[in-house]
C-alpha positions as a Markdown table, in Angstrom:
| # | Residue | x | y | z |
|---|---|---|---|---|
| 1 | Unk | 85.1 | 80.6 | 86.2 |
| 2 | Unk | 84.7 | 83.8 | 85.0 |
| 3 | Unk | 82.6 | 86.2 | 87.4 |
| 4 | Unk | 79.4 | 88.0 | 86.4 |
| 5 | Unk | 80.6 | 91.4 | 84.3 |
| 6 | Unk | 77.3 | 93.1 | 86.0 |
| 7 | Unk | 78.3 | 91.8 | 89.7 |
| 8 | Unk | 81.2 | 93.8 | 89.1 |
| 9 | Unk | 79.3 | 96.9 | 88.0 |
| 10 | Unk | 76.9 | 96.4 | 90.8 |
| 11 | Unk | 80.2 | 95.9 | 93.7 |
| 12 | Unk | 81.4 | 99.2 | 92.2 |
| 13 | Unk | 78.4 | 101.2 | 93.2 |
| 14 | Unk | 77.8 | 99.4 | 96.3 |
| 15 | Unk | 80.9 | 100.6 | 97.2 |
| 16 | Unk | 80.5 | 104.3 | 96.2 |
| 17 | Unk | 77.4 | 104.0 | 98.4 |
| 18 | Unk | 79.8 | 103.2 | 101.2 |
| 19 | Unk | 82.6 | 105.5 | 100.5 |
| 20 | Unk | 79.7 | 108.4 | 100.5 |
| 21 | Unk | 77.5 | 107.1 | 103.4 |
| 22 | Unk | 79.6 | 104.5 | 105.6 |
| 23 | Unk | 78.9 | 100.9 | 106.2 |
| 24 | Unk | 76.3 | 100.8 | 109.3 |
| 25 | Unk | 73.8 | 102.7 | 107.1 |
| 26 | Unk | 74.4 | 100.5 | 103.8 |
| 27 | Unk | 71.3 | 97.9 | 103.6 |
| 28 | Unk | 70.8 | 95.9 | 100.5 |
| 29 | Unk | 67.0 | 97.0 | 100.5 |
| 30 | Unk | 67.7 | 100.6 | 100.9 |
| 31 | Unk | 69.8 | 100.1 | 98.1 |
| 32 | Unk | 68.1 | 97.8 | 95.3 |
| 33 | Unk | 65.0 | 100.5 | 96.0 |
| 34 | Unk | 67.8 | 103.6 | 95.3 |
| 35 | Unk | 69.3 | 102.0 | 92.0 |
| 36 | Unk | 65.9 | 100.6 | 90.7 |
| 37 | Unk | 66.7 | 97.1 | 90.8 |
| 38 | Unk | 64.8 | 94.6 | 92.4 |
| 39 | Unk | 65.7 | 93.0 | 95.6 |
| 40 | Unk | 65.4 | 89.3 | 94.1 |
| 41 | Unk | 67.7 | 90.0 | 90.9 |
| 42 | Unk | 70.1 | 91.5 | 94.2 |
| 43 | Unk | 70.1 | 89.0 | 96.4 |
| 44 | Unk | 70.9 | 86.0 | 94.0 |
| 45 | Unk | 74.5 | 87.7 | 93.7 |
| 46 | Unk | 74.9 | 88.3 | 97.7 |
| 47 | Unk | 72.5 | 86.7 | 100.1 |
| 48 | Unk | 72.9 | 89.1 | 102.7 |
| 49 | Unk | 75.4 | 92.4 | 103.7 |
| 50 | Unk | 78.0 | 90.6 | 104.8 |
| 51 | Unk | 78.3 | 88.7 | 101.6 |
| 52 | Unk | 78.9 | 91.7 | 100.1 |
| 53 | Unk | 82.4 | 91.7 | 101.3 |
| 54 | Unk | 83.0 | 88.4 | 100.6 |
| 55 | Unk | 82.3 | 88.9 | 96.9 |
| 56 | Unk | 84.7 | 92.2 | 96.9 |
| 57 | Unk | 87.3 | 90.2 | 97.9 |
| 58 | Unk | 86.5 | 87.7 | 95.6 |
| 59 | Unk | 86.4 | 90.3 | 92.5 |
| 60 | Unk | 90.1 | 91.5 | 93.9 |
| 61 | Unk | 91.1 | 88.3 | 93.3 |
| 62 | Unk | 90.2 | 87.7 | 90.0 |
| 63 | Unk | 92.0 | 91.3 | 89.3 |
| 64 | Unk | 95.1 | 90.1 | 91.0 |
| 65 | Unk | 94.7 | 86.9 | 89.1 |
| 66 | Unk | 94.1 | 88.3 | 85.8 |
| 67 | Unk | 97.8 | 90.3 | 86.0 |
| 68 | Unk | 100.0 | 87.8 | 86.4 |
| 69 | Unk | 101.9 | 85.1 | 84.8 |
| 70 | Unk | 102.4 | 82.3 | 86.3 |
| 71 | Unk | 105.1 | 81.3 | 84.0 |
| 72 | Unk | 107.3 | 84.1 | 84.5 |
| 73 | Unk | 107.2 | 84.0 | 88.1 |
| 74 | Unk | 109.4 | 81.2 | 88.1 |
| 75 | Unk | 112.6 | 83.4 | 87.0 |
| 76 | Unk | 111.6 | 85.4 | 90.0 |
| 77 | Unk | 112.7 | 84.5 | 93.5 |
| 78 | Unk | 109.7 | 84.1 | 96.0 |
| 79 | Unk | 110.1 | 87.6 | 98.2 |
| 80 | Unk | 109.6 | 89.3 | 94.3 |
| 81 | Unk | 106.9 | 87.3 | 93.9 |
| 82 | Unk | 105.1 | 87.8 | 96.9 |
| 83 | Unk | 105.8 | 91.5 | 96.5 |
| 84 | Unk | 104.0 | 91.5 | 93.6 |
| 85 | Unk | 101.1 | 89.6 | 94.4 |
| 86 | Unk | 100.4 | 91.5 | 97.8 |
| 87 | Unk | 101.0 | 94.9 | 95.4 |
| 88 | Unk | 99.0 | 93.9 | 92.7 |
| 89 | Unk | 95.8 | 93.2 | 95.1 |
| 90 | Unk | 96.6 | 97.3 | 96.9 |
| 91 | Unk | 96.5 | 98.5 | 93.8 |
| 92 | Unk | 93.5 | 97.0 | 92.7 |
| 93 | Unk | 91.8 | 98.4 | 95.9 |
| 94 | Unk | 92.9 | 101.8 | 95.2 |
| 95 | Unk | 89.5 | 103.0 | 93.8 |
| 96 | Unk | 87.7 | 101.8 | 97.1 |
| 97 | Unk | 90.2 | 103.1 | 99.6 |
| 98 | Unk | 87.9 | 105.6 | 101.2 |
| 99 | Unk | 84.9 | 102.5 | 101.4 |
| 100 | Unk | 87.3 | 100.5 | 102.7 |
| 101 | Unk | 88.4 | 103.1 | 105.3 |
| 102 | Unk | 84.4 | 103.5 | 106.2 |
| 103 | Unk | 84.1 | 99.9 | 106.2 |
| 104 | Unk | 87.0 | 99.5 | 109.2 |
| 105 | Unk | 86.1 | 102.4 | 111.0 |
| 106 | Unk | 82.6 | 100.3 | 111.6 |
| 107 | Unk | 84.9 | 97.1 | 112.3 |
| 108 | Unk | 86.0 | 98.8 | 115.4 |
| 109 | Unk | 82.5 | 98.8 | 116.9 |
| 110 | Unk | 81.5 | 95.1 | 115.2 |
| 111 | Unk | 84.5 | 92.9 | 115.6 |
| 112 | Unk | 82.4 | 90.7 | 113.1 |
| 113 | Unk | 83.4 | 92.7 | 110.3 |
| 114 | Unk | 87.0 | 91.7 | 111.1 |
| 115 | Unk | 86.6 | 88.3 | 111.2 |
| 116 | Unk | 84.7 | 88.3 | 107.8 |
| 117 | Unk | 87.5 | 90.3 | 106.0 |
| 118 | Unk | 90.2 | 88.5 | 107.9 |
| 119 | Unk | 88.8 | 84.9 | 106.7 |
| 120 | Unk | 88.7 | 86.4 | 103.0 |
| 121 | Unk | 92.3 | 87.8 | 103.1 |
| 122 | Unk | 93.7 | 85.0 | 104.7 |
| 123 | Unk | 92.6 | 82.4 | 102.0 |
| 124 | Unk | 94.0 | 84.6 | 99.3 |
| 125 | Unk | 97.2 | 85.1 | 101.2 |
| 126 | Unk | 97.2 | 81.9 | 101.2 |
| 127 | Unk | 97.1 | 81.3 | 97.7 |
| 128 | Unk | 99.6 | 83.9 | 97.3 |
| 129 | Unk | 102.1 | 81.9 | 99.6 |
| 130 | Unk | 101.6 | 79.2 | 96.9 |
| 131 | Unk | 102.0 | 81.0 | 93.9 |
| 132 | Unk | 105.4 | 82.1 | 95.3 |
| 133 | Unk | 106.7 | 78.9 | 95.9 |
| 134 | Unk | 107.0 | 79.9 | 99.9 |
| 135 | Unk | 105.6 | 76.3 | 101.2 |
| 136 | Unk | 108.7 | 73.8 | 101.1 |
| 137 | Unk | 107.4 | 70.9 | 103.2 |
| 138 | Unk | 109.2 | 72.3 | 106.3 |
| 139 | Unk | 108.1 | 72.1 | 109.9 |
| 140 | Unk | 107.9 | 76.3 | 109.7 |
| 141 | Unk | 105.9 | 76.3 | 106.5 |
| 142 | Unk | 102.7 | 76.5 | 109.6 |
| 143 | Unk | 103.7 | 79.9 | 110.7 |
| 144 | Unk | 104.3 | 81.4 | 107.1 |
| 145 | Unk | 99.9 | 81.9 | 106.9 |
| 146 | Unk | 99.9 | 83.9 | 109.8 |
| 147 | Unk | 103.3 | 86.3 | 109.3 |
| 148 | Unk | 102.2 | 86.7 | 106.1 |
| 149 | Unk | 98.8 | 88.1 | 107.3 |
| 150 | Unk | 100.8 | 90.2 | 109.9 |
| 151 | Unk | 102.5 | 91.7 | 107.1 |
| 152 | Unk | 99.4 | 92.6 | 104.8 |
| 153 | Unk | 97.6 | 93.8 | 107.8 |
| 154 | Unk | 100.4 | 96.6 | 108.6 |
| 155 | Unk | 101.1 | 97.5 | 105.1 |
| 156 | Unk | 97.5 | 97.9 | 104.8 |
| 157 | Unk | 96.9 | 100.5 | 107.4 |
| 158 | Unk | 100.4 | 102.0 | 105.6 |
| 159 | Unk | 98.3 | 101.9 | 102.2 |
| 160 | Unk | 95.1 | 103.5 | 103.3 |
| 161 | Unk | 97.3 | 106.6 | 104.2 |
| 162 | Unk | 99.7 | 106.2 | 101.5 |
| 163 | Unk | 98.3 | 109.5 | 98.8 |
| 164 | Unk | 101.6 | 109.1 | 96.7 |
| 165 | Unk | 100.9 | 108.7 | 93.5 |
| 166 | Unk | 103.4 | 105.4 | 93.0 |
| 167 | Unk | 102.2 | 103.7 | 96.4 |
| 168 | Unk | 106.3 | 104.2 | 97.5 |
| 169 | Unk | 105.5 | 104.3 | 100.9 |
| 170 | Unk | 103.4 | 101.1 | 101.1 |
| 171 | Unk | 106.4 | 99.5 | 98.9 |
| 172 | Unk | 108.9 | 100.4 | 100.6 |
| 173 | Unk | 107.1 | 98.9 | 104.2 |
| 174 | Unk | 106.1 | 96.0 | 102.4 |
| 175 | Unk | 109.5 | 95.0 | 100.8 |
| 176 | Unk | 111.1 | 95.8 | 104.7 |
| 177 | Unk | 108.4 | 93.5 | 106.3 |
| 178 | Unk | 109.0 | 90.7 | 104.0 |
| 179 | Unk | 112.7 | 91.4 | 104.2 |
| 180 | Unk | 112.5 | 91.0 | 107.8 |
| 181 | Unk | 110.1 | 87.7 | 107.2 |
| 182 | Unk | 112.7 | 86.3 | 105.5 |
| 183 | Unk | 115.9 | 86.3 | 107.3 |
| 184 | Unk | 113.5 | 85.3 | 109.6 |
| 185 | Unk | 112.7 | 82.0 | 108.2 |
| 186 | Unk | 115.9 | 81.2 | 107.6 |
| 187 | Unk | 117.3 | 81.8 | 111.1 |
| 188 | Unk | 114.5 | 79.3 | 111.9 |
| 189 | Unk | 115.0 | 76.7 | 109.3 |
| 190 | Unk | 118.7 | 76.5 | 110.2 |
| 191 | Unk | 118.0 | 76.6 | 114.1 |
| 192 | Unk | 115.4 | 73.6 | 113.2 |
| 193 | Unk | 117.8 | 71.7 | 110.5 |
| 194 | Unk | 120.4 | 71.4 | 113.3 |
């Protein structure tokens, strides 16, 4: 289902409001009173703060989503893949790097935060670990959702500090994590094939 063209609109300066003033002094009130809209029209798109972040993530998604073929990824072997996916959803970010940063900085002081963004990464890693054709039925395919959530989380903190123009710092640690991901997993699935 297509998401809401003005939810979009509304994310984007929800998240200039955080890039400019941080995320502990953000409040959906102070906010629906500072862009003129009212708090009812507001709250039927996020029902509270932390919902907020949940729908971002969401609306990254449907970015991510909306560049790829699924078709052609089939020609392309499942570290490309993966690659691409995990790059695709940075990039998207890019505009919202310094909210992001805010929003993080706040995490350190409310742990909460990190378990709300860690719950909507995961699941979209997850989806990404499907897309790529990384699940094969295999007793390892249990650890794949959490090395591959390893992996985003340290290219991530790569990406926030990553002002090249062409992201080649955050490639170049992503494509040596996942390199290193999978000679792992096949040193595993031949130890466990034995």
């Amino acid at each position: 289902m297509k998401p809401l063209k003005q939810e979009y609109i509304i994310l984007d300066k929800i998240f200039s409001n955080i890039a400019k003033d941080g995320w502990t002094k953000f409040s959906l009130l102070q906010f629906s009173k500072n862009q003129k809209i009212s708090i009812q029209d507001l709250k039927s798109l996020f029902r509270n703060k932390d919902h907020v972040l949940e729908r971002f993530s969401k609306m990254i998604d449907y970015k991510v989503e909306s560049n790829i073929d699924v078709e052609e990824m089939k020609s392309t072997s499942n570290k490309d893949n993966l690659f691409e996916l995990i790059m695709l959803r940075l990039e998207a970010m890019q505009t919202y790097k310094v909210a992001l940063r805010n929003i993080l900085s706040s995490a350190k002081e409310q742990p909460i935060i990190l378990k709300k963004l860690s719950k909507n990464i995961i699941n979209s890693l997850d989806f990404y670990l499907e897309l790529s054709s990384y699940y094969d039925d295999t007793p390892v395919d249990f650890l794949k959702k959490n090395a591959i959530f390893f992996i985003y989380s340290l290219t991530f903190r790569v990406w926030l500090n990553d002002e090249s123009d062409d992201l080649s710092k955050t490639m170049a640690e992503l494509d040596k994590f996942l390199s290193m991901a999978d000679k792992a997993n096949e040193k595993i699935t031949s130890f466990l094939s034995v």
